[in-house]
Short mmCIF file of the C-alpha atoms (twelve columns), coordinates in Angstrom:
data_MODEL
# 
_entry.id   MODEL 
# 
loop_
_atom_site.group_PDB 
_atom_site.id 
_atom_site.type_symbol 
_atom_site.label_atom_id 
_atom_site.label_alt_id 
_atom_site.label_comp_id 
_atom_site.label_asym_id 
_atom_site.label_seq_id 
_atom_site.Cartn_x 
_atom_site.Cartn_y 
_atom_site.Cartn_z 
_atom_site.pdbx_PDB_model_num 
ATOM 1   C CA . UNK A 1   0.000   0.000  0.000   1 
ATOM 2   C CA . UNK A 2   1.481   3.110  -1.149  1 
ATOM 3   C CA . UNK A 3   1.133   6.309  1.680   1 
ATOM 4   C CA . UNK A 4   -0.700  9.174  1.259   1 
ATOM 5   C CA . UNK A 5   1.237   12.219 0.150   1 
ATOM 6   C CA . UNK A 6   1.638   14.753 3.356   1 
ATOM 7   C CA . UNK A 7   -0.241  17.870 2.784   1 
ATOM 8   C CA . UNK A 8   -1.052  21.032 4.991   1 
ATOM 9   C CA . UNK A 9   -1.523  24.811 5.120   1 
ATOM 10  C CA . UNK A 10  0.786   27.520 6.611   1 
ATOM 11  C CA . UNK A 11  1.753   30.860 6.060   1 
ATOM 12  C CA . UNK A 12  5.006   32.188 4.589   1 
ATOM 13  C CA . UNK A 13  6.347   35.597 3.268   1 
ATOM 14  C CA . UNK A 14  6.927   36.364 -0.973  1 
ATOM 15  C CA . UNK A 15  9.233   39.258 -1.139  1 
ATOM 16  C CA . UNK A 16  8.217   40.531 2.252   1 
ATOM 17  C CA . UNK A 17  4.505   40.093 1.929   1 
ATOM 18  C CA . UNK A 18  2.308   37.934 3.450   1 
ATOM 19  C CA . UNK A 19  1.134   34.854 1.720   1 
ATOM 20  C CA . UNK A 20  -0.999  30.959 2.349   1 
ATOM 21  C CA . UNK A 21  0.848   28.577 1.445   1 
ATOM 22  C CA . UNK A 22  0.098   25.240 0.309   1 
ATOM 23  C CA . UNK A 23  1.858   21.749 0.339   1 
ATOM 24  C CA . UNK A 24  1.329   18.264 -1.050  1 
ATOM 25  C CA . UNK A 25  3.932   15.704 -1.366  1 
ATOM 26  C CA . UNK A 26  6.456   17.530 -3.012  1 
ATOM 27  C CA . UNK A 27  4.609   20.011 -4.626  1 
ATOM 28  C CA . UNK A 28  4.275   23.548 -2.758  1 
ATOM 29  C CA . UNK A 29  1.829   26.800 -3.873  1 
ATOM 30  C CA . UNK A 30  1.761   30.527 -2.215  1 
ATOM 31  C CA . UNK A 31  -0.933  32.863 -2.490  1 
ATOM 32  C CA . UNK A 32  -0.563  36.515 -1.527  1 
ATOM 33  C CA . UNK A 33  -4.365  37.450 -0.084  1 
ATOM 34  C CA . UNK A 34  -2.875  41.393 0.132   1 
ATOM 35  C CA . UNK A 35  -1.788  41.549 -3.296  1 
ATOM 36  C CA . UNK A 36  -5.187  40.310 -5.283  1 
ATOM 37  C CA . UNK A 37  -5.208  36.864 -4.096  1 
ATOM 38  C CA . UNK A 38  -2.305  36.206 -6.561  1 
ATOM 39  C CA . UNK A 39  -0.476  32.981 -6.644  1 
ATOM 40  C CA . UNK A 40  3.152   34.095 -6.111  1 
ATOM 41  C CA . UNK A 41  4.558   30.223 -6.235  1 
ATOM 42  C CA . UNK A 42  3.673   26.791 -7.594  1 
ATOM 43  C CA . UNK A 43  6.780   24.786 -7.420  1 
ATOM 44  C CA . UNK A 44  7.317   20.862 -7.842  1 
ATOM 45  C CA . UNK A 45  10.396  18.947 -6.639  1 
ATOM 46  C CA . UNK A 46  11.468  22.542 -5.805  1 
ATOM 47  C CA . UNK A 47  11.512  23.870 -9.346  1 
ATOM 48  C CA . UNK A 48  9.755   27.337 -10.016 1 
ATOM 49  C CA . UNK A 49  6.918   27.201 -12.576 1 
ATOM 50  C CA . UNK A 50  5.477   30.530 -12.377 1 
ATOM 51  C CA . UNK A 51  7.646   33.607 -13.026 1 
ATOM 52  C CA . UNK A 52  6.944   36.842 -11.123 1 
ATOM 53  C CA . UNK A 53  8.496   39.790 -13.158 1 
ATOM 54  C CA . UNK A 54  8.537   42.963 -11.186 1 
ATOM 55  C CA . UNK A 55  7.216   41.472 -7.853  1 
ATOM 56  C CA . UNK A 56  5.083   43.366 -5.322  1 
ATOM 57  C CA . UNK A 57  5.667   46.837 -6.503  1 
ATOM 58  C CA . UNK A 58  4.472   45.520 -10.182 1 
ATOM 59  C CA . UNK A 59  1.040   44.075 -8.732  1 
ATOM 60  C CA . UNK A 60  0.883   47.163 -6.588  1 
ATOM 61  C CA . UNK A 61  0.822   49.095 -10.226 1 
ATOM 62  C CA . UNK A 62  -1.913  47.355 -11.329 1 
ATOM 63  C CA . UNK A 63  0.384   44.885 -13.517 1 
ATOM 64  C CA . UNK A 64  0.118   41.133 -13.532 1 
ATOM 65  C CA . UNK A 65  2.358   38.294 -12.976 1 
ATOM 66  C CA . UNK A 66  2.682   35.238 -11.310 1 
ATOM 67  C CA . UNK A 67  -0.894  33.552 -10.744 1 
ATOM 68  C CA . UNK A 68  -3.239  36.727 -11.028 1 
ATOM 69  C CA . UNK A 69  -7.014  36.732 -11.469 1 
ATOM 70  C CA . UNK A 70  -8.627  39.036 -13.746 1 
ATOM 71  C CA . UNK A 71  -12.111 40.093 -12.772 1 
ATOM 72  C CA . UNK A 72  -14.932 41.468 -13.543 1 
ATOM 73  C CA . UNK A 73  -13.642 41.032 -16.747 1 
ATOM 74  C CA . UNK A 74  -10.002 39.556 -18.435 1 
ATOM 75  C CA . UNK A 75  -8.094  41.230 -21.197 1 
ATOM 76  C CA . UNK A 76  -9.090  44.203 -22.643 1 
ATOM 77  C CA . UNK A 77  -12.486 46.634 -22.636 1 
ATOM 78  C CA . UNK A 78  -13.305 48.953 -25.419 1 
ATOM 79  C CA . UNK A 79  -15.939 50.841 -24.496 1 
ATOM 80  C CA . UNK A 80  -18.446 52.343 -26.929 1 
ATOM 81  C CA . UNK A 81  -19.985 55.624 -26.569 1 
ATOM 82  C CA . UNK A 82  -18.566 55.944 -23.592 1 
ATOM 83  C CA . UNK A 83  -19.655 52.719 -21.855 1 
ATOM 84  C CA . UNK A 84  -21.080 48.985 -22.251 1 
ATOM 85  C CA . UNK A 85  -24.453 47.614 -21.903 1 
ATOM 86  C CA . UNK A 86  -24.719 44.421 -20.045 1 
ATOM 87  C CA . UNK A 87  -27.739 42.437 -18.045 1 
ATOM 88  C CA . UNK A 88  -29.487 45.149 -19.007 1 
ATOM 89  C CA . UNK A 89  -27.529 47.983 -17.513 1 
ATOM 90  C CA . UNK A 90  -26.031 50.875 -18.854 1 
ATOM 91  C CA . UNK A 91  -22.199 51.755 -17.563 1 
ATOM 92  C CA . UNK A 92  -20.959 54.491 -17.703 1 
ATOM 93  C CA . UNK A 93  -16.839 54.062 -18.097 1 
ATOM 94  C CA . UNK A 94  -14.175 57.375 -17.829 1 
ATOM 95  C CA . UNK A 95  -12.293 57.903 -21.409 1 
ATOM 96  C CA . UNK A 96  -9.046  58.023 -18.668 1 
ATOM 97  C CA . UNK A 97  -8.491  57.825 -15.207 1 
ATOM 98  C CA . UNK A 98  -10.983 56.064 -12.828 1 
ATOM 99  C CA . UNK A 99  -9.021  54.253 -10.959 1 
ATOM 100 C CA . UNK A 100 -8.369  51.821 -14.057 1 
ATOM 101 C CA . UNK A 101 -5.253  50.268 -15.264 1 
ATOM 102 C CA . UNK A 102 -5.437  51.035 -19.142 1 
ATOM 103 C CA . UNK A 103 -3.177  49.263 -22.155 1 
ATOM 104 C CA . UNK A 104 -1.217  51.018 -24.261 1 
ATOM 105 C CA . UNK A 105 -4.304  52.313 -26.232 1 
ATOM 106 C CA . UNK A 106 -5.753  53.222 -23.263 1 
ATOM 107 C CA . UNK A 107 -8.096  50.548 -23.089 1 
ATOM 108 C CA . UNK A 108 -8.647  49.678 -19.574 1 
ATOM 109 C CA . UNK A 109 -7.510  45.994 -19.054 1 
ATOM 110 C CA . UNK A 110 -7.557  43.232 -16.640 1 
ATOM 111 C CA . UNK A 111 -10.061 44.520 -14.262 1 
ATOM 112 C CA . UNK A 112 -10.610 45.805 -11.239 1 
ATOM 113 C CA . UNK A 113 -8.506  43.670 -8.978  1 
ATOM 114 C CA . UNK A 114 -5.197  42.635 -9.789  1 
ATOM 115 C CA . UNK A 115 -2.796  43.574 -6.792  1 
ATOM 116 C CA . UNK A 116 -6.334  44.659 -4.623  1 
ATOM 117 C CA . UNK A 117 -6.415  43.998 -1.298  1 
ATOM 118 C CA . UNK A 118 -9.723  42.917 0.725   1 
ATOM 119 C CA . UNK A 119 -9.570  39.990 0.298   1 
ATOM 120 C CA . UNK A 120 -11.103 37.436 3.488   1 
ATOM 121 C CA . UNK A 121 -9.621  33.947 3.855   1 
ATOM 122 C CA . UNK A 122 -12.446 31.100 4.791   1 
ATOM 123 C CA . UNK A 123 -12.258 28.074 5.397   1 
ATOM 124 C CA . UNK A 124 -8.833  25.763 5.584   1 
ATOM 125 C CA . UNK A 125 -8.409  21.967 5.135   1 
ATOM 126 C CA . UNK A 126 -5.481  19.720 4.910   1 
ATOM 127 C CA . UNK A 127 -5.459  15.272 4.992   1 
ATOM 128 C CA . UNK A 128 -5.659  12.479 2.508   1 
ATOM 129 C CA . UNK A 129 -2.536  14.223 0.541   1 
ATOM 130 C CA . UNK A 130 -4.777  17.479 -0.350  1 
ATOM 131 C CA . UNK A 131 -4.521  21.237 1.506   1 
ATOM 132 C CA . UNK A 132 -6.668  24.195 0.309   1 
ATOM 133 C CA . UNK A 133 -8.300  27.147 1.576   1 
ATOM 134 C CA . UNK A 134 -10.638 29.464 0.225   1 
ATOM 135 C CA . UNK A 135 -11.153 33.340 0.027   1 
ATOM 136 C CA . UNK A 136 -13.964 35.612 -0.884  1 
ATOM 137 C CA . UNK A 137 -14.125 39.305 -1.806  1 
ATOM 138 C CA . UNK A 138 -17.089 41.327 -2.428  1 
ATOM 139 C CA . UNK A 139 -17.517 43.965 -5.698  1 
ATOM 140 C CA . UNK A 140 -19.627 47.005 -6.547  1 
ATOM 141 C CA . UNK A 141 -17.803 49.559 -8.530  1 
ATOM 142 C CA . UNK A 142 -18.814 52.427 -10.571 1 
ATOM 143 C CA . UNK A 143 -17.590 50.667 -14.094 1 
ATOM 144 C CA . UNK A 144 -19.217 47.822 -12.769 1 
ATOM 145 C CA . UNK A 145 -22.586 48.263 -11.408 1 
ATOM 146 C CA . UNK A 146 -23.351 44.423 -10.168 1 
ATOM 147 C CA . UNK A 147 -22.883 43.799 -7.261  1 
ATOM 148 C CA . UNK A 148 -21.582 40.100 -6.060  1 
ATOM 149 C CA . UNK A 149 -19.478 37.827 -4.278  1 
ATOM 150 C CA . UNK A 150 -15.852 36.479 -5.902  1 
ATOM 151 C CA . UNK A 151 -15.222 32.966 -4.314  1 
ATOM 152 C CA . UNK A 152 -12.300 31.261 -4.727  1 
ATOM 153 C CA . UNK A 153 -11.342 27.950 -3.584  1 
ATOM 154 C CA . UNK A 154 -7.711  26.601 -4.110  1 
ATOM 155 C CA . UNK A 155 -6.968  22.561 -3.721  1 
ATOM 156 C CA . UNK A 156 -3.783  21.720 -3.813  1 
ATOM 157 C CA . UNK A 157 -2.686  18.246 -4.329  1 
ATOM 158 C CA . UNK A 158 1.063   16.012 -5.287  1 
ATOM 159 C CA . UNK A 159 1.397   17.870 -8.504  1 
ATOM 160 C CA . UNK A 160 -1.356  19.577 -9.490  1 
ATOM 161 C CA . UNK A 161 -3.024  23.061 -8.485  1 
ATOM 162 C CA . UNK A 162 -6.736  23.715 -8.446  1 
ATOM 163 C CA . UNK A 163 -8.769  26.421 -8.556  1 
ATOM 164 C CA . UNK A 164 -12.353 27.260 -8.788  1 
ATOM 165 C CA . UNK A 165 -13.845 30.749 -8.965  1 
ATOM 166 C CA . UNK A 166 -17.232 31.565 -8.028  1 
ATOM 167 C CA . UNK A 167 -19.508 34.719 -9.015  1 
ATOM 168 C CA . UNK A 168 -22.726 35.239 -6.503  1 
ATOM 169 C CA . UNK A 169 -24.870 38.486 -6.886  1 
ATOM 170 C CA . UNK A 170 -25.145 40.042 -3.547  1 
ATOM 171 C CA . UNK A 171 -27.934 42.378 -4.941  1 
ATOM 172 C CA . UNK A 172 -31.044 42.403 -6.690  1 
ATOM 173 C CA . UNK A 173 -28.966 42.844 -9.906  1 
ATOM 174 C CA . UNK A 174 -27.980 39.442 -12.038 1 
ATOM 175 C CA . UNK A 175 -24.349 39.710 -13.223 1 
ATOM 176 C CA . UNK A 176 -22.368 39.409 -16.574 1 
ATOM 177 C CA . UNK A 177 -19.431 36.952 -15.886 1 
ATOM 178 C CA . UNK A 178 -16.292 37.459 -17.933 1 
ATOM 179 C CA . UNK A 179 -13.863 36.829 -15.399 1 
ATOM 180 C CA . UNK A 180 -10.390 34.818 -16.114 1 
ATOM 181 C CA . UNK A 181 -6.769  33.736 -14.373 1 
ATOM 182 C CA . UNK A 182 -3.580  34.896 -16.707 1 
ATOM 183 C CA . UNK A 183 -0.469  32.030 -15.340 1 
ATOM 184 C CA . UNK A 184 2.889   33.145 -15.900 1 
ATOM 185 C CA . UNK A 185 4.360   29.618 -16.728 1 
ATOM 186 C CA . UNK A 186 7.256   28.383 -17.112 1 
ATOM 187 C CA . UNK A 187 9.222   24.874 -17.512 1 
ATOM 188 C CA . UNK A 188 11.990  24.577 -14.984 1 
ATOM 189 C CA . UNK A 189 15.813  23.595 -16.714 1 
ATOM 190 C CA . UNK A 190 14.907  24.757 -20.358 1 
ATOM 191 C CA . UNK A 191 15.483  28.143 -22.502 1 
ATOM 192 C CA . UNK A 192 11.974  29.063 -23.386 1 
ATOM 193 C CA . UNK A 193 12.465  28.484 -27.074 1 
ATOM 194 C CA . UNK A 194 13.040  24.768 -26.354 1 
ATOM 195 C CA . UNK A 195 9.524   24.726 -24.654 1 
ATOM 196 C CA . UNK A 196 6.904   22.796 -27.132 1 
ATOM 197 C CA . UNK A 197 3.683   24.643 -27.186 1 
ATOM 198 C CA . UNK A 198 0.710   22.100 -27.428 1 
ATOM 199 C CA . UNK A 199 -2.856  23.318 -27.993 1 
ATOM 200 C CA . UNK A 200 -5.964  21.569 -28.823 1 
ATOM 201 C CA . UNK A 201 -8.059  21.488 -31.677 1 
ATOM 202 C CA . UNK A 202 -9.871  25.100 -31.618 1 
ATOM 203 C CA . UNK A 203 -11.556 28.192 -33.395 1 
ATOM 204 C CA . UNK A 204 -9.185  31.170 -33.746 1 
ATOM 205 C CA . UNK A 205 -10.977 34.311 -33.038 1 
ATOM 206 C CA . UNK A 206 -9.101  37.061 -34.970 1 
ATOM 207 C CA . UNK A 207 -8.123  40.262 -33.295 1 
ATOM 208 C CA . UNK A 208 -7.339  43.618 -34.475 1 
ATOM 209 C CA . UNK A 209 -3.975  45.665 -34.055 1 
ATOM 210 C CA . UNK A 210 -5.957  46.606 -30.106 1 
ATOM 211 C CA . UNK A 211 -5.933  42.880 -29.484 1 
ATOM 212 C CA . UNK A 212 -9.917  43.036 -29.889 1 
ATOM 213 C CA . UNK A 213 -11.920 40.402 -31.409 1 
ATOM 214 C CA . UNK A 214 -12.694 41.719 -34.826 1 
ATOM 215 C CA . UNK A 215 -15.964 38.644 -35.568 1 
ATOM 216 C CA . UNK A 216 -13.934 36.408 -37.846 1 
ATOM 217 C CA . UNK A 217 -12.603 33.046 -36.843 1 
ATOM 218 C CA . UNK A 218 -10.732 30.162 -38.583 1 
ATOM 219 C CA . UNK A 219 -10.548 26.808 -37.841 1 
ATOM 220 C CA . UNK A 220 -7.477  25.619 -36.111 1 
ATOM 221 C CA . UNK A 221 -5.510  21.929 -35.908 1 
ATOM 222 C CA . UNK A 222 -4.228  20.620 -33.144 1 
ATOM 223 C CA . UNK A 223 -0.267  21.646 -32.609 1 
ATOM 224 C CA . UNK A 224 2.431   20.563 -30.777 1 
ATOM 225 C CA . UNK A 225 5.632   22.557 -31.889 1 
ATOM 226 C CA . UNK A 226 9.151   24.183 -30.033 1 
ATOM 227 C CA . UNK A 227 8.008   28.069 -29.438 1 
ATOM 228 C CA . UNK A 228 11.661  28.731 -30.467 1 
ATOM 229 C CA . UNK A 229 11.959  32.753 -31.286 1 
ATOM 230 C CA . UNK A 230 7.714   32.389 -32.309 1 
ATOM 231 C CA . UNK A 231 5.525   34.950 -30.636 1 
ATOM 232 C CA . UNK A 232 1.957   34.569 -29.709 1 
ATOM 233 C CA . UNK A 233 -1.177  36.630 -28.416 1 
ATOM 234 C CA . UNK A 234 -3.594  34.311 -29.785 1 
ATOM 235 C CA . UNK A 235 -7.714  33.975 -28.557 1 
ATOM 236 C CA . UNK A 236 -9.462  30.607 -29.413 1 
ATOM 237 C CA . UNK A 237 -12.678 29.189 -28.650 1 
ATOM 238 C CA . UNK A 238 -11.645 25.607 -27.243 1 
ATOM 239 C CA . UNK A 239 -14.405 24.547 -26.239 1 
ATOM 240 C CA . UNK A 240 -13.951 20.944 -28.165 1 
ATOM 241 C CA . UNK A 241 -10.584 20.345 -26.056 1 
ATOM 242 C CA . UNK A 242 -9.720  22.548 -23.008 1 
ATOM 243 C CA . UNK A 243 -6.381  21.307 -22.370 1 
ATOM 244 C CA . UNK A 244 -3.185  23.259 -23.106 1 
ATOM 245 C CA . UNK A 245 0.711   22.546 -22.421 1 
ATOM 246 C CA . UNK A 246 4.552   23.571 -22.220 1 
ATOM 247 C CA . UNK A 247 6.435   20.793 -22.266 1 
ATOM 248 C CA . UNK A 248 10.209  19.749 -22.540 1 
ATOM 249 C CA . UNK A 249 11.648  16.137 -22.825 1 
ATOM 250 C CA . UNK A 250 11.907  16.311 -18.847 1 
ATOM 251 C CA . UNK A 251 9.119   18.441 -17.300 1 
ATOM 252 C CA . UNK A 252 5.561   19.753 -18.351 1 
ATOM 253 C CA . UNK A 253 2.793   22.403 -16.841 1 
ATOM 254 C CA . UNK A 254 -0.390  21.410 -18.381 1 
ATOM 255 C CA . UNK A 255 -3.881  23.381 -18.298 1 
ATOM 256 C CA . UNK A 256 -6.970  21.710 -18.025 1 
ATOM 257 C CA . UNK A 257 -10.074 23.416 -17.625 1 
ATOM 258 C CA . UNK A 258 -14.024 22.990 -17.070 1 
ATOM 259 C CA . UNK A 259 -16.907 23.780 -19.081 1 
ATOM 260 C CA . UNK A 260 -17.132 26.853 -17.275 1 
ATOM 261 C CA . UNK A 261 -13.700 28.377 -19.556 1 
ATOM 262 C CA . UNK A 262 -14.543 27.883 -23.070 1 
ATOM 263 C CA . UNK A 263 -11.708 30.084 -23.900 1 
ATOM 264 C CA . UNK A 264 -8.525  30.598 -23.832 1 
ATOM 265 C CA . UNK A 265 -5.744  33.505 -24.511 1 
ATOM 266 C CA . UNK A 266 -2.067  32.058 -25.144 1 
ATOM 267 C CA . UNK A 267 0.897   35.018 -24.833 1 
ATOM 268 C CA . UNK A 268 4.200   34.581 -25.225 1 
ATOM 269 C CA . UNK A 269 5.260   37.940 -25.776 1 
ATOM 270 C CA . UNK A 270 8.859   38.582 -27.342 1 
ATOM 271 C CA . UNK A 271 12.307  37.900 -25.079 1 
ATOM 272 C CA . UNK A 272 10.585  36.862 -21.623 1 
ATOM 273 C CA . UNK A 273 11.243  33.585 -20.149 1 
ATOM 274 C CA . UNK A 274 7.351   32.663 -19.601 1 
ATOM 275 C CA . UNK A 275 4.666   31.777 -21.476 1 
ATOM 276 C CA . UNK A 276 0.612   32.308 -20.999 1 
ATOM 277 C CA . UNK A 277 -2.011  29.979 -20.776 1 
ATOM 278 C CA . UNK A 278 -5.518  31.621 -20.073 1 
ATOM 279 C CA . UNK A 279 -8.252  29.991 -19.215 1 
ATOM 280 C CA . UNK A 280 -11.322 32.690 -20.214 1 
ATOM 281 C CA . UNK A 281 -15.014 32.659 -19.381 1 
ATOM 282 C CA . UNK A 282 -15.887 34.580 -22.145 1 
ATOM 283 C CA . UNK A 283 -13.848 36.521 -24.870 1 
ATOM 284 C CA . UNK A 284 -12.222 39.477 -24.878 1 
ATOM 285 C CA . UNK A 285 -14.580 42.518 -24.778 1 
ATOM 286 C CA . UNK A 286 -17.385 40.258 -24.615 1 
ATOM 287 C CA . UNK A 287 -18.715 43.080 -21.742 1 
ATOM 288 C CA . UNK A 288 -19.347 45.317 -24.852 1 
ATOM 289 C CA . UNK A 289 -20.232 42.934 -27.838 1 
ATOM 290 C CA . UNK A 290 -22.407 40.412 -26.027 1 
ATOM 291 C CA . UNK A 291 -22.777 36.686 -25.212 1 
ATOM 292 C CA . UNK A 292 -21.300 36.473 -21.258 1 
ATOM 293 C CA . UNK A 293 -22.750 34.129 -18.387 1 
ATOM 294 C CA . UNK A 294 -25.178 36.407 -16.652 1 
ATOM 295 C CA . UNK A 295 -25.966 35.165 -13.271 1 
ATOM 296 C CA . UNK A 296 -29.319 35.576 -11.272 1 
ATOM 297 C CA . UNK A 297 -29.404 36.604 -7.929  1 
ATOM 298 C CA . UNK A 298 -29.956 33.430 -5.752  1 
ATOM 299 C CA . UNK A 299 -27.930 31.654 -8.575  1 
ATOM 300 C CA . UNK A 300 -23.822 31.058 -9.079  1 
ATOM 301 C CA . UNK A 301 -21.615 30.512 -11.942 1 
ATOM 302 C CA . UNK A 302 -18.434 28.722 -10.995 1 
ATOM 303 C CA . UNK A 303 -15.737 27.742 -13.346 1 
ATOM 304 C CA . UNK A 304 -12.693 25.561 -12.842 1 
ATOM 305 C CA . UNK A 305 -9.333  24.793 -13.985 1 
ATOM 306 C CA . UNK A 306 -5.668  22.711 -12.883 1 
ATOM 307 C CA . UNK A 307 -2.437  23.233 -13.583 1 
ATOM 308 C CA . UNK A 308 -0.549  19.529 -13.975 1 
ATOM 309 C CA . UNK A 309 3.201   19.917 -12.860 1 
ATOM 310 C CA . UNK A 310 5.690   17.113 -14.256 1 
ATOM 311 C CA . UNK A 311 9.544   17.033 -13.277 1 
# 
């Protein structure tokens, strides 16, 4: 009979800031519940498979890294006429300013809560080779008018991370879901052009020179292929296969996610040593062009995905 992996829950420090951290066998994951609930580790056999570029200070400037979520809504928001219309609300969102972290084109991007702090940590378990915790933070902004409940609950077992998200309204308003996590990968004891890049069978959704859907899509074969000096900030519908890799000869992070992500966003931007898997709820924009979850009050929409570590 083979023992059960040890597992627990503990807290630790990431660059001077608190964090939860996780263990499993030998398989380890930090959260920093100050900094946006952003996973700051996620190491196997001691090797590093998130990269954190710019640490604290970065988060702090509304940049992401590491393990981030993105919420209300992931990637990028191009308002029209000054605003979006969604479950039947009007929004009103600021040309600049407003408290929102904006893209080059001064789109605002990532939402409302990367580096944010109020974030309330629940319930913790650890035994039969699994820890987890999770946390909970409530939301009712101006450029989002809904309010609701963010639930998160992270499992951590030997060699693979978990995470489910959970949107409750907290009002008498239902809620648009477009929410999404943004990983920071990378493959421990490999120059990122060695990495192979495997993605399913999917629908590429083109995007314009903003990185905004522009309505077309093209069909899309499966790949598995070395990034080498390739660059990517690709969206795809992947709904037929939600699983999504970097892999080497001797270690692999792979992403695996519910129903509840039917897309994805894969970024591997030019001379960084990481790579992007994103699992999406809904596409980018999708606040402004239509077709996100909406949520009733006395209802939830949860969505899950795990990252599979091999060294």
């Amino acid at each position: 009979m083979t023992a059960r992996a040890t597992a627990g829950v503990g807290r630790g420090r990431w660059r001077g800031e608190p964090t939860i951290r996780l263990h499993a066998g030998d398989t380890t994951a930090a959260f920093a519940p100050g900094l946006g609930l952003t996973g700051v580790s996620l190491r196997r056999g001691g090797a590093e498979f998130l990269a954190t570029p710019g640490g604290p200070a970065a988060l702090r400037g509304g940049h992401t890294l590491g393990l981030p979520l993105l919420a209300p809504w992931a990637n990028r928001l191009a308002p029209t006429d000054g605003g979006y219309r969604a479950a039947g609300v009007r929004v009103a969102v600021p040309a600049r300013g407003g408290g929102l972290h904006r893209d080059g084109n001064g789109l605002p991007i990532h939402g409302l809560l990367v580096g944010a702090d109020g974030w309330a940590i629940g319930t913790e378990r650890s035994g039969a080779g699994r820890a987890s915790f999770t946390a909970t933070r409530d939301l009712d902004a101006a450029v989002f008018p809904f309010p609701h409940r963010i639930g998160v609950t992270v499992t951590l077992t030997d060699g693979a991370l978990r995470v489910t998200t959970t949107v409750t309204p907290t009002g008498r308003r239902s809620v648009p879901v477009a929410f999404g996590w943004h990983p920071y990968l990378r493959v421990p004891g490999s120059p990122r052009g060695r990495w192979r890049l495997v993605l399913p069978a999917r629908e590429h959704l083109v995007l314009d020179d903003r990185g905004l859907p522009t309505g077309a899509r093209s069909r899309e074969a499966a790949e598995r292929a070395p990034i080498g000096r390739r660059t990517f900030d690709d969206l795809s519908d992947v709904r037929r296969s939600r699983v999504l890799a970097l892999e080497t000869d001797t270690a692999s992070v792979t992403l695996r996610s519910d129903p509840g992500y039917p897309f994805a966003q894969v970024w591997v931007p030019p001379g960084r040593p990481f790579a992007a898997l994103e699992p999406m709820v809904a596409p980018t924009n999708a606040l402004v062009t239509g077709g996100v979850p909406v949520v009733a009050p006395g209802d939830a929409f949860s969505a899950t995905f795990t990252l599979r570590l091999e060294i």
